[in-house]
N, C-alpha and C positions, 0 to 999 in steps of 0.2 A: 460795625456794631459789635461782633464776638469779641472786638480786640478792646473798646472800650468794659466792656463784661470783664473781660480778665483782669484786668488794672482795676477795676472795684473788685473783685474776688481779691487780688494781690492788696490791695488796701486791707481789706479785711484781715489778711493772714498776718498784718502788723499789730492790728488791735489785740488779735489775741497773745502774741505774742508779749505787749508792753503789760498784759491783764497776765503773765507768768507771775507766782511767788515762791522763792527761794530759801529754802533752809535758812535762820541764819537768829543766832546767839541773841537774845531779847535784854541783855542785863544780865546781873548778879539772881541767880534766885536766892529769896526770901524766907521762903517758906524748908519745914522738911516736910516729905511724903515716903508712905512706906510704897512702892512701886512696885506691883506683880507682873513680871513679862512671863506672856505667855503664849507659848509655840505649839501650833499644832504640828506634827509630824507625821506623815505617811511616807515610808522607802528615804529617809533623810540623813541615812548614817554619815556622807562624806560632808553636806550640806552644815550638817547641827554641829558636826566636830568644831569646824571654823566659826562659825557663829557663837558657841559655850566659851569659844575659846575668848571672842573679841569682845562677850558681856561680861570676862571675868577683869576686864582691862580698863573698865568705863571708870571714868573718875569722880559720878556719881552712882553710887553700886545700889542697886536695885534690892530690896526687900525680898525678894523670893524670886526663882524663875523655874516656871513651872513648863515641860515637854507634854505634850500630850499625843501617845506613842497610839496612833490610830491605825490599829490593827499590820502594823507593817511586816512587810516580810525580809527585811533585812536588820541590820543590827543597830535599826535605831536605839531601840531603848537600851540597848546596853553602851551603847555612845554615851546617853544621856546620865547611865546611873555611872558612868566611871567621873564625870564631873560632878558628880554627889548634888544634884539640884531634883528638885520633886518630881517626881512621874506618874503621870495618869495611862494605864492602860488601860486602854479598848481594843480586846481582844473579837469583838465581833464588828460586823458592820453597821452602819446606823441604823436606827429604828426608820419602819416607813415612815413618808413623808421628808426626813432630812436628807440633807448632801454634808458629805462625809464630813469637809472642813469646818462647815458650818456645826454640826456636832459636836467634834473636838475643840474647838475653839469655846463652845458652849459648856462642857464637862472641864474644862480648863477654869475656866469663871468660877463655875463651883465649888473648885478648890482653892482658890484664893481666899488672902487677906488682905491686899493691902487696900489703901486707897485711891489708888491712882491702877490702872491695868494698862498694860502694854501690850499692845497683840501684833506678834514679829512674825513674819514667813519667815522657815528656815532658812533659806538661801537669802538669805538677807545677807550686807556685812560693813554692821555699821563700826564708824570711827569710834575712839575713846571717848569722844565728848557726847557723843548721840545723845544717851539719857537726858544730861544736863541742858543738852541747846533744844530737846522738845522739851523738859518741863520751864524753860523760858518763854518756851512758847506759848505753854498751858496757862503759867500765870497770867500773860499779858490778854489772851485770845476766850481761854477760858473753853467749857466745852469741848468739842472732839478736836483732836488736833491729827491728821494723817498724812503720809510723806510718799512718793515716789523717788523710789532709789534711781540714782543715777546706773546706765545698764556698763557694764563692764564685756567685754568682748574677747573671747579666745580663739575663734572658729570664723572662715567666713563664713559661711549661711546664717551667724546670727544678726548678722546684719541685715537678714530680709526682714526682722520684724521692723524697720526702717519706719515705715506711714503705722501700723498698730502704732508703737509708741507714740510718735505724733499727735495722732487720733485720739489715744486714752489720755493724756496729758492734757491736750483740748478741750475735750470734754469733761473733765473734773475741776479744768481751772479757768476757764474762760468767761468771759461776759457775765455768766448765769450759774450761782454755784449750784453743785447738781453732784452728788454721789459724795463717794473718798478714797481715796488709796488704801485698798486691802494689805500690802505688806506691812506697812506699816501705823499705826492706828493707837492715838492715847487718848483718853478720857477714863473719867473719873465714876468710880461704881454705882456714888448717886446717880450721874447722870445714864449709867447704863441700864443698871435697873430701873430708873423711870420709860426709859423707850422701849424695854421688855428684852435688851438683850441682842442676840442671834437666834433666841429662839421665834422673835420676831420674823426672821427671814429665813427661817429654817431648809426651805427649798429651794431659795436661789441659788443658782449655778454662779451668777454676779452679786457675788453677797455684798461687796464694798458699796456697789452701787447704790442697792437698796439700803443700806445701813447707813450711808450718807445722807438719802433721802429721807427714810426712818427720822432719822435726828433733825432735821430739818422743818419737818413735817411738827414732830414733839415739839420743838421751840428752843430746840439744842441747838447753841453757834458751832458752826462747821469750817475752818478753813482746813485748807488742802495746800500743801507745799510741796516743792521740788526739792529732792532729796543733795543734790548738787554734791559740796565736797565731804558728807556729814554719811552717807549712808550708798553702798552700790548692791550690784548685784547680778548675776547671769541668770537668766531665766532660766533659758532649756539648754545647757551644758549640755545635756545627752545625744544631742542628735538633730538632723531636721526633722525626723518624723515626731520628735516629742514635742519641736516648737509648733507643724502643723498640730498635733493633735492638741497643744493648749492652747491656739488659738481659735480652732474651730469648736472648741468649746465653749468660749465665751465669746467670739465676734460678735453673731447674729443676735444672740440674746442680750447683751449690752447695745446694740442699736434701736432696738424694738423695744427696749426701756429706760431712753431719751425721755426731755420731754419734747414735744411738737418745736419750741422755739428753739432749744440745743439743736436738735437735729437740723434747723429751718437753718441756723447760723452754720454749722459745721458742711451742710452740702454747697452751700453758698461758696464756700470755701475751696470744697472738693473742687467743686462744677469748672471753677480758673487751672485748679490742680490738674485737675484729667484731661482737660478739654487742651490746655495751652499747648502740650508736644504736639497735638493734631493741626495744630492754627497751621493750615498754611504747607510750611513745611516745619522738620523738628528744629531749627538753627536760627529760630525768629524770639524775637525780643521778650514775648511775653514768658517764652520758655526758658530763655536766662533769667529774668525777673523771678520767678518763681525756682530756679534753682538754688540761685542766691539765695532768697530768703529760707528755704529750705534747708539749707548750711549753715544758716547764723541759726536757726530756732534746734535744729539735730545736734549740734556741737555742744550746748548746753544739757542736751539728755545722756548722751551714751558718747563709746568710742568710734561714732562716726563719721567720716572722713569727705570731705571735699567729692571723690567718686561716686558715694552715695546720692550726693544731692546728685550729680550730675547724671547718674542712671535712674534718678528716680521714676520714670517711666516703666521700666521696669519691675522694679518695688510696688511701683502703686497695680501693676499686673498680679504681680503677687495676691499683693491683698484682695484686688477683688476675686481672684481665683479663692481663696482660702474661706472669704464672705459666702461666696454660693456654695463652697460645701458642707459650711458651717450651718447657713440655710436649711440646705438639703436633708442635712442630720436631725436637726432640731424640728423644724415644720413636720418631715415626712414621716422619718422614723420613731421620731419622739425620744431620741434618744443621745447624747456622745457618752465620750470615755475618754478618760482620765486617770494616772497612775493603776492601770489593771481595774479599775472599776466603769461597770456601766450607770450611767447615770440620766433617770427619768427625765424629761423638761416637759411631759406635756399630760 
């Protein structure tokens, strides 16, 4: 009976997979737009270098790009003014109630003109065409358009965020559309100002999530793409302690603002994932099954490799380790941390 369960779990992990969508060039655009990107930065000096350098190269050149130099303690903003592009300092930390990004990203908006807004994570590092193949997108889709960068690899330990990516990719693009990719995120001022912004979400720790839902909610069209050959990225360059400490930032608090159905499909999913190494023994069908696919769905996100899928036992240890302490932090303490800031959740 478990063994039939996991083959409908393994079914399911194909639906979401063919339910993937991928970066990819809509036509000629039509139209011109004046295009504000705009970055918020806290500690981003090695980050934004590469990133000014690759939105100086776009072959549709963006109307303004505005930093917004959130109280850092390194030489962001002097990164930023040697590329002579607009800078927003906030030299103190956010007012009660906000979380830092969500600020900056919000003071960022306010000094814009154009009509279109771009809001890039620093570490971002998108191709020449980026600009051009999302406002392809914008024409055709209309509404918020947001991307997840494909994850680029220099260290092993970045490979244990192995099931997180997975997981967030799933959940933003599966069956039920539901949030959006915070690195990367275009819509158009009208429509931001009508859903009130970020200052809508001022608190959240998972602002993409809610600002996905935000627009949704409004009656804003939402799609979510895979950043694929158009846009990459390393998350936590620094270290494992900075990959644990961003993700037990946001694990538990992006799970516990699902809805019931997401969550209902993605444990569904889990429950073949977790359960199959245990069937039995580790060296049974269902757990090659689930490798495999595991390898064809990872190879498309990041520079993950054949071993990956095959330790994923593993990985998926990880994560639930990283899960309870993310938990832990958030329920008990009411509190994580993030780039030297402690920050509220409850």
């Amino acid at each position: 009976m478990r063994g039939v369960l996991y083959f409908l779990s393994w079914l399911i992990g194909w639906v979401y997979y063919k339910s993937l969508r991928f970066l990819k060039k809509e036509g000629e655009i039509s139209g011109e737009y004046k295009v504000s990107v705009i970055i918020p930065a806290r500690n981003e000096e090695k980050n934004l270098d590469k990133l000014l350098y690759l939105l100086q190269k776009q072959t549709y050149k963006p109307y303004e790009v505005i930093v917004v130099n959130d109280n850092s303690e390194d030489n962001t903003e002097e990164v930023a003014k040697r590329y002579g592009v607009k800078v927003v300092s906030l030299y103190e930390d956010p007012p009660e109630g906000w979380v830092g990004k969500n600020w900056a990203i919000w003071n960022g908006y306010l000094e814009s003109r154009g009509e279109i807004l771009l809001f890039l994570d620093a570490d971002v590092e998108p191709r020449e065409e980026f600009i051009e193949v999302m406002l392809s997108n914008y024409e055709k889709y209309g509404g918020l358009i947001s991307c997840w960068p494909y994850q680029r690899f220099e260290k092993f330990y970045e490979h244990l965020n192995f099931i997180f990516n997975i997981g967030a990719v799933i959940t933003m693009c599966a069956i039920k559309k539901e949030g959006a990719f915070g690195p990367s995120m275009m819509i158009s001022r009208e429509y931001y100002e009508k859903v009130g912004g970020h200052k809508e979400v001022r608190d959240k720790v998972v602002e993409d999530l809610h600002f996905g839902n935000l627009c949704i909610k409004k009656g804003v069209p939402v799609n979510n793409f895979l950043g694929g050959e158009y846009i990459k990225f390393r998350m936590y360059p620094k270290g494992l302690r900075d990959l644990i400490e961003g993700f037990s930032k946001n694990s538990s608090q992006g799970v516990v603002s699902l809805s019931f159905t997401k969550f209902l499909y993605l444990l569904m999913w889990f429950y073949g994932v977790f359960g199959s190494f245990a069937f039995e023994n580790l060296i049974n069908l269902c757990y090659l099954l689930f490798s495999f696919q595991l390898y064809i769905i990872s190879r498309r996100l990041g520079d993950y490799s054949i071993i990956d899928s095959i330790i994923y036992p593993i990985h998926f240890m990880f994560f639930i380790t990283v899960l309870l302490y993310s938990t832990f932090k958030t329920f008990l303490f009411k509190s994580v941390s993030w780039k030297g800031r402690k920050i509220n959740v409850g």
